[in-house]
DRENVO-572812 format. One record per residue: x, y, z of N, C-alpha, C in turn. Coordinates in steps of 0.02 Angstrom, whole numbers, plus 50000, padded with zeros to 5 digits. Example, Ala and Ser with C-alpha at 12.3 -4.5 7.8 and 13.67 -1.06 7.14 Angstrom:
BEGIN
506604971650390506154977550390506604983550390
506424988850354506844994750357506455000250394
END
This chain:
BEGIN
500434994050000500005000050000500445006250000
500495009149942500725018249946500535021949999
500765029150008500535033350050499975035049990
500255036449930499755037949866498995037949865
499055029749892498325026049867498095026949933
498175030949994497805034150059497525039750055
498095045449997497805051349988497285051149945
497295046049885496755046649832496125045549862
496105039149918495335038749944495115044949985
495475049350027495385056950041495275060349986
495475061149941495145065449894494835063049828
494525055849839494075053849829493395059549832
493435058649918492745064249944492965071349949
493535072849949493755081849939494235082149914
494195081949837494745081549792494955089549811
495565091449785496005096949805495715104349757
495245101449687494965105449665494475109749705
494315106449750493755111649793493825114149854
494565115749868494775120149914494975127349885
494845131149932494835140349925495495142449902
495545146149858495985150649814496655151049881
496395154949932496945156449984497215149450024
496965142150019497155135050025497765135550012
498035128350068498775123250042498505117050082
497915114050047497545109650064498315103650032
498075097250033498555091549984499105089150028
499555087349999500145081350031500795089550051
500845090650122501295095150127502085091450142
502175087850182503025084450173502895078450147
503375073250139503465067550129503355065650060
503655058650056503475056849951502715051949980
502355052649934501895048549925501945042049870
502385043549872502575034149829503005029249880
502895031149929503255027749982502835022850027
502945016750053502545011050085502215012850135
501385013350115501135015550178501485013450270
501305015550317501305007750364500815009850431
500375014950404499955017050453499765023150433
499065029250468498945033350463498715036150530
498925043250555498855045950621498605049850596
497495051250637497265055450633497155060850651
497125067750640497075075250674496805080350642
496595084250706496515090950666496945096050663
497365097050688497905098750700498785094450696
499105097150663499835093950664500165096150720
500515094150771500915096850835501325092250833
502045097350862502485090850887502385084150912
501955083550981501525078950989501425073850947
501015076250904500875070850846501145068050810
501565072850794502015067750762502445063150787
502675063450868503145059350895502725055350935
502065056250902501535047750930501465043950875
501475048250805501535043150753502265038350731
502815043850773503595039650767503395033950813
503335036850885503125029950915502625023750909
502405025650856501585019350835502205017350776
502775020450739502765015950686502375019550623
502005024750629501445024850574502095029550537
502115033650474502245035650419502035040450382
501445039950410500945045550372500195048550432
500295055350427499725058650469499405064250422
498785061550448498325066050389497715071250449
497765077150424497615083950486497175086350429
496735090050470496205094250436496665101750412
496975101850472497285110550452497675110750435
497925114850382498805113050361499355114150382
499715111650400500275110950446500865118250394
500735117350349501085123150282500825126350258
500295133150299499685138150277500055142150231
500635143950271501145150050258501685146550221
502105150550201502785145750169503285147850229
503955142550212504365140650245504915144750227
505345150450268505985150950246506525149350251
506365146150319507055144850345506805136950379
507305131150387507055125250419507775126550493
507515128550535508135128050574507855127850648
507175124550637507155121950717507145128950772
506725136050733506715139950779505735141850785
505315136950758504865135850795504335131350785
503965129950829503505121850797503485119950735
503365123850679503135120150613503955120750593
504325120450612505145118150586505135115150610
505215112150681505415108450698504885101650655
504335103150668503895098750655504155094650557
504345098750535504485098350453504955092250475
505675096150511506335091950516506135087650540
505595083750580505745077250597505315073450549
504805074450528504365073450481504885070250429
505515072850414505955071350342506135066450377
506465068350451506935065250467506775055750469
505965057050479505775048950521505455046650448
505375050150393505165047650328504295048250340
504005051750385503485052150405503235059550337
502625055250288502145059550246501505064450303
501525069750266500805075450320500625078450272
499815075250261499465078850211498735081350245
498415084550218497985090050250497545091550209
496785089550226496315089850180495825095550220
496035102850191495675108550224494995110150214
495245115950168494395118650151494145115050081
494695109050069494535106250016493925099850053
494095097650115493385094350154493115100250184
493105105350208492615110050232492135110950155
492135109850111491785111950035491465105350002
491685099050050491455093849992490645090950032
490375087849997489615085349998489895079150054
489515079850118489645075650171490125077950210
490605083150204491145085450239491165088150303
491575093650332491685095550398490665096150429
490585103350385489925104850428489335099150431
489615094150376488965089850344488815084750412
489575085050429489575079450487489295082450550
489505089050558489295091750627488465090650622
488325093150576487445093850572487145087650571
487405082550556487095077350570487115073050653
487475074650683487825074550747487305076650788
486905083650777486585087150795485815085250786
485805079950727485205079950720484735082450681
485295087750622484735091350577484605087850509
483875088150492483735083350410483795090050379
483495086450294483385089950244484005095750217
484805091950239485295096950255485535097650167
485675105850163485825107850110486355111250103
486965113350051487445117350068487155123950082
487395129050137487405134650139487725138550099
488405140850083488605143450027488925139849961
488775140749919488935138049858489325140049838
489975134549794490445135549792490365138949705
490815142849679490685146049619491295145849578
491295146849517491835149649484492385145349446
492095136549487492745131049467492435127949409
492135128349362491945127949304492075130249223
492305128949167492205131349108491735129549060
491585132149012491195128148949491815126948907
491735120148860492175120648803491615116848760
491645123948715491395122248648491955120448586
491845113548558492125113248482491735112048436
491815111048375491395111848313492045105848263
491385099448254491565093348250491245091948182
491395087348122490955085048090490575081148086
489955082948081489525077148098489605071048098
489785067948065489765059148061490525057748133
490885062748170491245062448223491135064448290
490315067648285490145071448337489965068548403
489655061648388489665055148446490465055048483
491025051848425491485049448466491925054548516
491945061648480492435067448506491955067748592
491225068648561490795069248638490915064648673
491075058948649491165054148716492065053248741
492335053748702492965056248721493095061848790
492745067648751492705072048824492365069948890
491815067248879491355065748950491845060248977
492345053848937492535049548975493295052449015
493465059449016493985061949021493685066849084
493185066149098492745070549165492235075049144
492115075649068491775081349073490825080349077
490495085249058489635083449066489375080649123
489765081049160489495081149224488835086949255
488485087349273487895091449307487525089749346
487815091649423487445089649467487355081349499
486665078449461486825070549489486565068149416
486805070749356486745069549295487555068349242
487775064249187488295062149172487955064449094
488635064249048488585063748993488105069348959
488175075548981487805080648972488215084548929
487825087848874488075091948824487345092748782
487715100448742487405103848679487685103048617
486925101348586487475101248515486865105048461
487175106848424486985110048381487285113548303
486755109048236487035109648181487205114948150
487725114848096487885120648067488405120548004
488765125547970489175124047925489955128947933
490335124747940491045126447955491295129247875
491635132547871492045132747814492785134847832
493425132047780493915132747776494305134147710
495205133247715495615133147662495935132647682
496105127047666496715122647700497535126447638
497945128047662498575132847636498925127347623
499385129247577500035124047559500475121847625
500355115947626500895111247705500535110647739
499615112847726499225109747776498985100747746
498745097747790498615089647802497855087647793
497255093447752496695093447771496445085347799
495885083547829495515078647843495085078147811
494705082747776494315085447710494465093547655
494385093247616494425097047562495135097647537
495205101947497495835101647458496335110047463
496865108647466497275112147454497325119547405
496965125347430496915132047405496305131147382
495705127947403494995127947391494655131147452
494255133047454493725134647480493245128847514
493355125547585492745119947582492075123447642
491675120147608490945118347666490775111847710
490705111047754490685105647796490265105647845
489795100247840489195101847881489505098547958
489405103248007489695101148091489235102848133
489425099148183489035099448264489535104048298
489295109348360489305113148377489205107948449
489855103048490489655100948528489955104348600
489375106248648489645111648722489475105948781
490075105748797489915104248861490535108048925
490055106848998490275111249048490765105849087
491295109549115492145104549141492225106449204
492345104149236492765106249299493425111149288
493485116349305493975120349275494985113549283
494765109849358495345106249370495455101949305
494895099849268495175093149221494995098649154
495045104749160494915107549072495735103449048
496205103649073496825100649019496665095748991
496515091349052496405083949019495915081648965
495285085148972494755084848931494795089448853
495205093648855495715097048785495925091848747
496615087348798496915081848769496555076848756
495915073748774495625070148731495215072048687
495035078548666494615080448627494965080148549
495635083248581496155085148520496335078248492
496305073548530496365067048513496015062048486
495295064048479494805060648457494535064748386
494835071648376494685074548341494815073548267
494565073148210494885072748147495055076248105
495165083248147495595088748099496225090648123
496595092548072497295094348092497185101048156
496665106148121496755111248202496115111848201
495705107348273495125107048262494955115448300
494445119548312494335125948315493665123148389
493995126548434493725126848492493715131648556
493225133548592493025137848617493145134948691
493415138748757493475137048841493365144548846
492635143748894492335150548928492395149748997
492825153449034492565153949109491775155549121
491455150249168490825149249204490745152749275
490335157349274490245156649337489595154349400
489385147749366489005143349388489365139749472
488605139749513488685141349570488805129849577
489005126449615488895119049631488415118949666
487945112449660487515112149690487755107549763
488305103149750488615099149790489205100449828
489355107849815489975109249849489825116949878
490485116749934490055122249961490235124350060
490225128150076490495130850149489965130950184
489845127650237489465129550281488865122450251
488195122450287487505118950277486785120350308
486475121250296485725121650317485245117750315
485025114950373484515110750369483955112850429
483565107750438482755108550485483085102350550
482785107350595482705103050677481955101850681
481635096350716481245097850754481075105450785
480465109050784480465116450836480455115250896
480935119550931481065117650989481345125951041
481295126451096481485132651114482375134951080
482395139251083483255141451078483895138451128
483695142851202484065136851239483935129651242
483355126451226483385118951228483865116451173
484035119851131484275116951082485165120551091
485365124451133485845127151146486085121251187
485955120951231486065113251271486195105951258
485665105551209485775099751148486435099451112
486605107851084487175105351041487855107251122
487775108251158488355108151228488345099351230
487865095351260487975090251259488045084151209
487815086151165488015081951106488795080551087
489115088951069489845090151054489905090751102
490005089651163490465089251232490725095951253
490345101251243490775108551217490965110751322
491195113651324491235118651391491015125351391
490745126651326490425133651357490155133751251
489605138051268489275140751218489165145751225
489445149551157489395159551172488755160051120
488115163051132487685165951087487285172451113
487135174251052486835181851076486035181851012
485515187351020485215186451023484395184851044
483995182451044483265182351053483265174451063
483555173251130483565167551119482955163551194
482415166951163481925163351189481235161251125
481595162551070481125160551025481335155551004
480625150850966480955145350949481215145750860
481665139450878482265136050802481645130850795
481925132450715481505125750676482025122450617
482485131950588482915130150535483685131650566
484185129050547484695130650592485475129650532
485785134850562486135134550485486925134050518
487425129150492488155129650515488705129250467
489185131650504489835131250455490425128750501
490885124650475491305123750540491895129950531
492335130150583492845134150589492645141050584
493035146550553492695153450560492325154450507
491745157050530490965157350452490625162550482
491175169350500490625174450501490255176450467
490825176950407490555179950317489935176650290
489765171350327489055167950272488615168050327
488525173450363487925176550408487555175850374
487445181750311486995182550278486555178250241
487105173050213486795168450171486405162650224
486745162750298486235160250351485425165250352
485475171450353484845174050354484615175850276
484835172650213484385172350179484275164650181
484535159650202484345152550192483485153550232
483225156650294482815157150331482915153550409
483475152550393483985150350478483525153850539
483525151350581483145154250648483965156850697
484455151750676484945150050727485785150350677
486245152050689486805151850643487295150550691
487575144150667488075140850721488785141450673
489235144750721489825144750684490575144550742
491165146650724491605149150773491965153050758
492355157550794492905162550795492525168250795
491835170450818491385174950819491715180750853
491605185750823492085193450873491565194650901
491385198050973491005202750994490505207450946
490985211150907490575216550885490105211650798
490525208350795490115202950743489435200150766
489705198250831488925193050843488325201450864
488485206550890487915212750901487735212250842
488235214950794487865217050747487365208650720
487575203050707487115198750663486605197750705
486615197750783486225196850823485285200750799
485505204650787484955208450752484245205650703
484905200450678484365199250618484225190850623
484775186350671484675180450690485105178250727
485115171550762485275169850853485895169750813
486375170650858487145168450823487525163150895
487655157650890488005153850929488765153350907
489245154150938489975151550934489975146150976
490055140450928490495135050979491055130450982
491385136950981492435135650948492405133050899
493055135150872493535131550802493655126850805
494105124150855494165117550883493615110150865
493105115450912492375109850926492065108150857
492145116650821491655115250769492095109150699
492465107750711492925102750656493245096150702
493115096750762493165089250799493075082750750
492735082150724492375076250678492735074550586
492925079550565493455077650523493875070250520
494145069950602494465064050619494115056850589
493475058150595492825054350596492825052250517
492715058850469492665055450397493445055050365
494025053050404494475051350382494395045850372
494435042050450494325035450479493815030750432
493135035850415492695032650402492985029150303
493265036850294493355032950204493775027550216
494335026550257494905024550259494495017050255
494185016750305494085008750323493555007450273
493065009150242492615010950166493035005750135
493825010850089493985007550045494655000650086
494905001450123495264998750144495244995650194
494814993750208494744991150302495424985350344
495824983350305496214980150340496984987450359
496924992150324497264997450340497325000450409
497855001650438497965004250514497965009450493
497375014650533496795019650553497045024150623
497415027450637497025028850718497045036850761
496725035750777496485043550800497015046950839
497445052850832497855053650865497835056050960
498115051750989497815051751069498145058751091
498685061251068498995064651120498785073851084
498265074451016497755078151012497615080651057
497535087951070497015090451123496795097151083
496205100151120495985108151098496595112051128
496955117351091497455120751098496945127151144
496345126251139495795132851205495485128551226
495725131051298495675128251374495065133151417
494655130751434493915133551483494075130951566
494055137851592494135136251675493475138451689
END
């Protein structure tokens, strides 16, 4: 077993395409062509951790947060994430880090909290935008099947929970093929007409290369003539934060609920919080910024962490705002590591890192 074939089932469910522009989600030290011989789970990378995975033997630790947010200038052991690097090389130990690329994927950080909690009918709260193109080419008809299926088997036409999706539409190409061109049809300093399909389909902006290279490859002109539009089509499956329905229930009853459920030591909310929740909207880690899109979802309640003072007055206004830590709110990560791991691999050594703790302490 690779370290390889550990990261691929992680981004299986949060491939690296759907982490945030400002991300260093992915494999930060170590080679991943190297023999698995274990995996140490976290949300956090600490010295600690890593010198529980030297002592287990394991090789590879996989953390929600990235141990390499920032870049590195210097490796000289003058503070945790150096030191942490140098032994990491030193023990042949891989640290890869699946961030906001699982805070964004369908089932991910918040998907888990909210279900924890108890909420159905759960939907993403903000939608992820912008990782999309169209590529239109213009094919000749009697080729317009194989080039289309070329692209879709290379990732593309994908929509939603639909495959093999595209536009097509007839028309007439014309050319003149110049002396030292190779036409596929017409002749050399003529004028041709050629009746073509106009076939569009929408890509993941991550696989537009790949889906180029098989197009160009299935294609039967020397320079087939094709169109890549940036999209800015929203995912329906990807996405920060989630919203779903509770049972109605008072505010504090349900403040209490999520204290004892997540094991929390203290819950900060502000607010009208003697009315009752029915819709309740979360994001893990800090999600001030998608307040809004909590009070246009119709949220009663917006559960998030890293809330400032003057943040929660002001949203307080317009709906309950709960903080219940950074920490707390991504606890469970650990959870859909574990969970893919043993999915595709179940005889694979799994284990939760013990010597983990919340870096905020409640007296």
């Amino acid at each position: 077993m690779k370290i390889d074939d550990i990261i691929r089932v992680i981004e299986e469910i949060a491939p690296l395409d759907l982490q945030e522009d400002f991300d260093n989600s992915g494999l930060q030290v170590g080679d991943r062509n190297a023999e698995a011989t274990g995996a140490l789970l976290c949300t956090d990378v600490t010295e600690a951790v890593v010198d529980e995975a030297i002592e287990k033997g394991l090789n590879l630790v996989i953390s929600h947060h990235p141990l390499l947010f920032f870049g590195l200038k210097h490796i000289t052991g003058q503070d945790a994430r150096q030191r942490i690097v140098a032994k990491a090389l030193k023990h042949d130990i891989a640290i890869y880090s699946s961030h906001t690329a699982m805070d964004s994927a369908w089932g991910g950080v918040s998907f888990r909290t909210a279900e924890k909690l108890g909420l159905t009918n759960i939907e993403v709260l903000s939608h992820q935008q912008g990782k999309f193109v169209k590529i239109a080419v213009f094919v000749p008809d009697a080729d317009a099947n194989r080039v289309a299926q070329a692209m879709f088997d290379a990732g593309a036409g994908h929509i939603g929970d639909y495959d093999s999706c595209c536009y097509r539409l007839k028309g007439e190409g014309t050319f003149r093929a110049l002396p030292g061109a190779n036409p596929y049809v017409g002749k050399i300093d003529e004028l041709h007409v050629e009746p073509e399909t106009r076939v569009e389909v929408i890509v993941k902006a991550s696989l537009k290369s790949a889906v180029v290279r098989a197009m160009l490859a299935a294609h039967p002109y020397e320079e087939p003539a094709f169109d890549i539009v940036p999209l800015a089509n929203s995912s329906r499956y990807a996405g920060l934060g989630v919203i779903g329905e509770i049972k109605p229930q008072n505010c504090i009853d349900f403040l209490k609920h999520i204290k004892e459920v997540l094991h929390l030591g203290a819950v900060r909310y502000s607010g009208d919080a003697d009315r009752m929740v029915s819709r309740v909207a979360l994001c893990g880690g800090a999600g001030y910024e998608f307040v809004d899109d909590a009070v246009a979802g119709g949220a009663d309640l917006y559960l998030t962490g890293d809330m400032k003072y003057h943040q929660m007055m002001e949203a307080s206004e317009r709906i309950i705002i709960a903080d219940f830590g950074h920490y707390e709110s991504e606890q469970f990560t650990k959870e859909i590591f574990y969970d893919a791991i043993q999915k595709k691999i179940p005889n694979f050594a799994a284990y939760y890192a013990e010597k983990e703790k919340n870096p905020i302490n409640y007296l």
